[in-house]
N, C-alpha and C positions, 0 to 999 in steps of 0.2 A: 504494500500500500504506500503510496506516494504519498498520498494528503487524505482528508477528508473534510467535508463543507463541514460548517458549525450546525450542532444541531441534529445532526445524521448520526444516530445510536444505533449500533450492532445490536442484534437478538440472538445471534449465533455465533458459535465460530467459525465456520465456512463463510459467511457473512464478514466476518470480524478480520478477515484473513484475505480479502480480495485483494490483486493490486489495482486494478481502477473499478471501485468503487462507484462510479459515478457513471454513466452509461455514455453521457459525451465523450469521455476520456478513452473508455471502450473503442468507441466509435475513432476515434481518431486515431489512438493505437493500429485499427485494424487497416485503417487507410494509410498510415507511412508504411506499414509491413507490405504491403498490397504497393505499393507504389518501387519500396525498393527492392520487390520480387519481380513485379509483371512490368514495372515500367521502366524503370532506369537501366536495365539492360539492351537494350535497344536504345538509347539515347548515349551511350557511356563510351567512349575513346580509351587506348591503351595507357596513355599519361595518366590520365582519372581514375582508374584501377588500383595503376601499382605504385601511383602516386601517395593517391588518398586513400580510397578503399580499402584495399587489402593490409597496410597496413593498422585502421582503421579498429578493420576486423577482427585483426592476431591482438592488438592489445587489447578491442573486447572483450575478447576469450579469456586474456589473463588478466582482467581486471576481475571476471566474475570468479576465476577461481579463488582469485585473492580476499574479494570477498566473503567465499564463502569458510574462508579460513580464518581471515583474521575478524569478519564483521559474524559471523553465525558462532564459528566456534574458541574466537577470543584471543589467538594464539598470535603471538606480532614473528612477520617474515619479513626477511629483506633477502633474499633469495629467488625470486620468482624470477627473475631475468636469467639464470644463472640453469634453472630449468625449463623453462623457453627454449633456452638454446639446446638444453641436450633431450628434448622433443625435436628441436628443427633439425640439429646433426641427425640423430637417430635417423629418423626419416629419408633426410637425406642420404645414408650409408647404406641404407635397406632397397633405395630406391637406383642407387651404383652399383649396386652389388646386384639387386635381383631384378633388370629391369623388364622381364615380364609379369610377375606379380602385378597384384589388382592394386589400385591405390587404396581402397578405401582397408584392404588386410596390412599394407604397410603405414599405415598412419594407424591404426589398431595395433599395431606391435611395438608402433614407436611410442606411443601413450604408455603400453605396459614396458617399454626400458627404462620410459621416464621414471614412473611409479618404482622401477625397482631400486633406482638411485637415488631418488627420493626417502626410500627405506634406508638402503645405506647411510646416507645421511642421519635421518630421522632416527634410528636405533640409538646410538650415540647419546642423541639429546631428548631422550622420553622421559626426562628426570629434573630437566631444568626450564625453567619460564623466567617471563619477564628479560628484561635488559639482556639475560646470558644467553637467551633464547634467540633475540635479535642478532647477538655477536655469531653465534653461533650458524644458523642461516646466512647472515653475512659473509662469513667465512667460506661457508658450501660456492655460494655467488663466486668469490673469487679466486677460489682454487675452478673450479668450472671452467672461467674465462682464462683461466692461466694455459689449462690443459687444451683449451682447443684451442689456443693460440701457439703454444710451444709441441702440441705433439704433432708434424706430418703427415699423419695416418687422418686425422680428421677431415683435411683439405688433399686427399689423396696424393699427395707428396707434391703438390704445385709449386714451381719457384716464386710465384707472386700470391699464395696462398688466396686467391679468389676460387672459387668453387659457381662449378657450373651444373644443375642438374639436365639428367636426359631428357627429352619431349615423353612425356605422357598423355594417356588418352583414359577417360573414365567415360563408359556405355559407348564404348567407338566414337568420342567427341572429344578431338583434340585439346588440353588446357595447359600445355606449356609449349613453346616452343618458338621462330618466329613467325609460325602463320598462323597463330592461334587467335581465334575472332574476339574480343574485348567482353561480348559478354559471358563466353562460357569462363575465362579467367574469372572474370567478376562471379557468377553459379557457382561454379565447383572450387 
C-alpha cells in the first residue's frame, strides 16, 4: 500500500493489505503496465533500450530484492552490487561455455550460483547484525569486484578484459546480437 485517503478504514486484512487501494490508482497502474508492454515496444530505438531501459530494469530487480531484505526482513547489506555481478558473470560463463542451452535454464542456474555464494558468504555471518553485519556484506562487495577484476578466467583471458556475449535467441527470436530488432531487447 502506497497511501490511503483519510477516512478509508480497513474491515479486513486482504482489505488492509492492498497496494492500490483506491480503484483510480488500480486503474492507472494497469494503464502504465499496459502501455510499457503493448506500446512502447514499437515506439523504442536501440539507444533507449540499452541506454535507459535495461539498465533501468536490472536495478529494478535489485532494488526489490534489497528491499525485501533489508525493508521486510530488517537485515542492513551493502553487498548487493557485489552479487549482481556474480549473477551477471555466472550467466555470462554458462552462456560461453554452453551456447546452445535455452536462456531462460541459464539465467535459472545463474540465480542458483548466485544463491550458492550468497551462502558462502552468508554462513560466516549468521551470528552477527547490525554495523558488523554491514562490514561484513561490505566486505563480500569487494572481494567480488577484486576477483572479477584480477582473475582472467572471468573475462575469458581478454587483453583489454571487455567481455562480449554470443547472439542469443529465446522462442527462435533473436535478442542479442547486431540485428536484433529494439523491441525484443526491450521483451526479453
Amino acid at each position: 500500500m502506497f497511501y490511503r485517503e483519510a477516512g478509508d478504514f480497513s474491515t479486513s486484512y486482504p482489505e488492509d493489505s492492498q497496494t492500490f487501494p483506491i480503484k483510480f490508482d488500480r486503474y492507472r497502474y494497469y494503464l502504465v503496465l499496459f502501455t510499457a508492454i503493448v506500446i512502447i515496444p514499437f515506439f523504442i530505438n536501440d539507444y533507449w533500450v540499452n541506454s535507459l531501459f535495461l539498465p533501468f530494469l536490472i536495478y529494478a530487480i535489485a532494488a526489490i530484492g534489497l528491499n525485501i531484505l533489508v525493508g521486510y526482513c530488517g537485515q542492513v547489506s551493502l553487498g548487493t552490487g557485489g552479487f549482481m555481478a556474480v549473477g551477471a558473470y555466472a550467466c555470462y560463463k554458462l552462456m560461453t561455455s554452453f551456447p546452445d542451452v535455452s536462456m531462460v535454464i541459464l539465467v535459472l542456474l545463474s540465480g542458483l550460483i548466485t544463491a550458492l555464494v550468497g551462502v558462502i558468504f552468508g554462513l560466516p555471518s549468521l551470528r552477527i547484525k547490525g554495523f558488523y553485519l554491514a562490514v561484513a556484506t561490505l566486505a563480500a562487495q569487494f572481494f567480488l569486484v577484486w576477483l572479477f577484476n584480477r582473475v582472467p578466467w572471468f573475462y575469458n583471458y581478454s587483453a583489454s578484459g571487455q567481455i562480449s556475449a554470443p547472439e542469443r535467441t529465446f522462442f527462435g527470436i533473436e535478442i542479442s546480437g547486431p540485428n536484433t530488432q529494439a523491441w525484443a531487447t526491450y521483451l526479453f
